[in-house]
C-alpha positions as CSV (number, residue, x, y, z in Angstrom):
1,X,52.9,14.1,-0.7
2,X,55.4,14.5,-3.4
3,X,55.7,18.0,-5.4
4,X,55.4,16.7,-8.9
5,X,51.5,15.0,-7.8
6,X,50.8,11.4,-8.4
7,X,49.5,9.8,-11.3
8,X,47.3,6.7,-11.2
9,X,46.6,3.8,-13.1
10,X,44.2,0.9,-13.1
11,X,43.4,-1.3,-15.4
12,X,40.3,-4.0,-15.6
13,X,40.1,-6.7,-17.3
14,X,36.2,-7.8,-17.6
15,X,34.4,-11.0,-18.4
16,X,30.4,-9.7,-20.0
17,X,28.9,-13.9,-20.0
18,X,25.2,-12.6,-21.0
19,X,27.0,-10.3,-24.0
20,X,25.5,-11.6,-27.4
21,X,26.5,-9.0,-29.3
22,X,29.7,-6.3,-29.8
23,X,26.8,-4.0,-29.3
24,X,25.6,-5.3,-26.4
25,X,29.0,-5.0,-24.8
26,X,30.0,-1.7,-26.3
27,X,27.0,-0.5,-24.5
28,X,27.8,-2.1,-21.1
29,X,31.6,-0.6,-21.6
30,X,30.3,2.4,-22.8
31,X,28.4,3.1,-19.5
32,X,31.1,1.6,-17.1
33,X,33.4,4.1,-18.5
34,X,31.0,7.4,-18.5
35,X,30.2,6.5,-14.9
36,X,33.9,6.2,-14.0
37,X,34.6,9.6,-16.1
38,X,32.0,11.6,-14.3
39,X,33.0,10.0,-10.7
40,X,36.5,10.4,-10.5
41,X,37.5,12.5,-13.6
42,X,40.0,9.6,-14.8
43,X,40.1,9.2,-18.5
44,X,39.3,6.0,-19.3
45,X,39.5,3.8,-22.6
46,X,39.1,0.2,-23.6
47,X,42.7,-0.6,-24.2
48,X,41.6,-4.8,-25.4
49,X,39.3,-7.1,-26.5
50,X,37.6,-4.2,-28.8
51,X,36.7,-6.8,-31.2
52,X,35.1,-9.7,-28.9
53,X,31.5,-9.4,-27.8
54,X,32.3,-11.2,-24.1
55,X,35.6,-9.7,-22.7
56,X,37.0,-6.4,-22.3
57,X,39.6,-4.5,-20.5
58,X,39.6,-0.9,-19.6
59,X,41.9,1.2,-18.3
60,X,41.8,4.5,-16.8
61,X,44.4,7.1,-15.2
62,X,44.4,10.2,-12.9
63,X,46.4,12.7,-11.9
64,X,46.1,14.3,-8.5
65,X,48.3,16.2,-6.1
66,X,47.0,14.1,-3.1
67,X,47.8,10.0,-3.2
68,X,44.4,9.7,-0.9
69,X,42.5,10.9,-4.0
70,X,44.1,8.4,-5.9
71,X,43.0,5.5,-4.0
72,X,39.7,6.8,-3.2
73,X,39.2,7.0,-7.2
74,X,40.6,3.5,-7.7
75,X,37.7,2.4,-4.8
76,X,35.2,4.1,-6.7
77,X,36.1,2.7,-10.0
78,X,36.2,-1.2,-8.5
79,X,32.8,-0.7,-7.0
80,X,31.3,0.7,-10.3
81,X,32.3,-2.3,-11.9
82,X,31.4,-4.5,-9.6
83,X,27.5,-2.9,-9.2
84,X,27.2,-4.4,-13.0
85,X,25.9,-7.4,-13.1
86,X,26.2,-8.6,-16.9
87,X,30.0,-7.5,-15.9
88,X,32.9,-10.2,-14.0
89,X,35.9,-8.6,-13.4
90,X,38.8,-11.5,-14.3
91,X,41.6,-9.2,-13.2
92,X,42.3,-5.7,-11.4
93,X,45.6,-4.4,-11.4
94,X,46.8,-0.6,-9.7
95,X,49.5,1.7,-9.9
96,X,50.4,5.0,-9.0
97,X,53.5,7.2,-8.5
């Protein structure tokens, strides 16, 4: 454990192939990224593709003072996304100090 904490990253970039509108993704987004808030207290934003209706990548970050909390938040985030179904994920990517 270090004494400063750790801070975690993730970021997801998302494939939505039944999206037909921005609204219809905004939506999906929009409920992938309360469900992440509320689970792991991450903040969590849409960091590209704001302006296509069929891809999107989010990213969210944590601080904790336990690494264990970090990856158990990074699990919890991958399997939100992946219980979508109108949502691929094209890429994951992690970090954490």
């Amino acid at each position: 454990m270090s004494e400063d904490g750790f801070l975690g990253w993730a970021k997801f970039d998302l494939h939505l192939p039944y999206s037909r509108s921005l609204k219809e993704k905004r939506m999906a987004i929009k409920s992938i990224k309360e469900k992440i808030r509320a689970l792991t207290g991450a903040s969590v934003a849409e960091i590209d593709g704001n302006e296509t209706w069929q891809t999107a990548t989010i990213a969210a970050a944590i601080v904790s003072n336990d690494s264990n909390h970090i990856e158990t938040s990074w699990n919890d985030m991958l399997r939100i996304i992946q219980n979508r179904d109108e949502v691929v994920i094209v890429n994951a990517e992690k970090k954490w100090k």
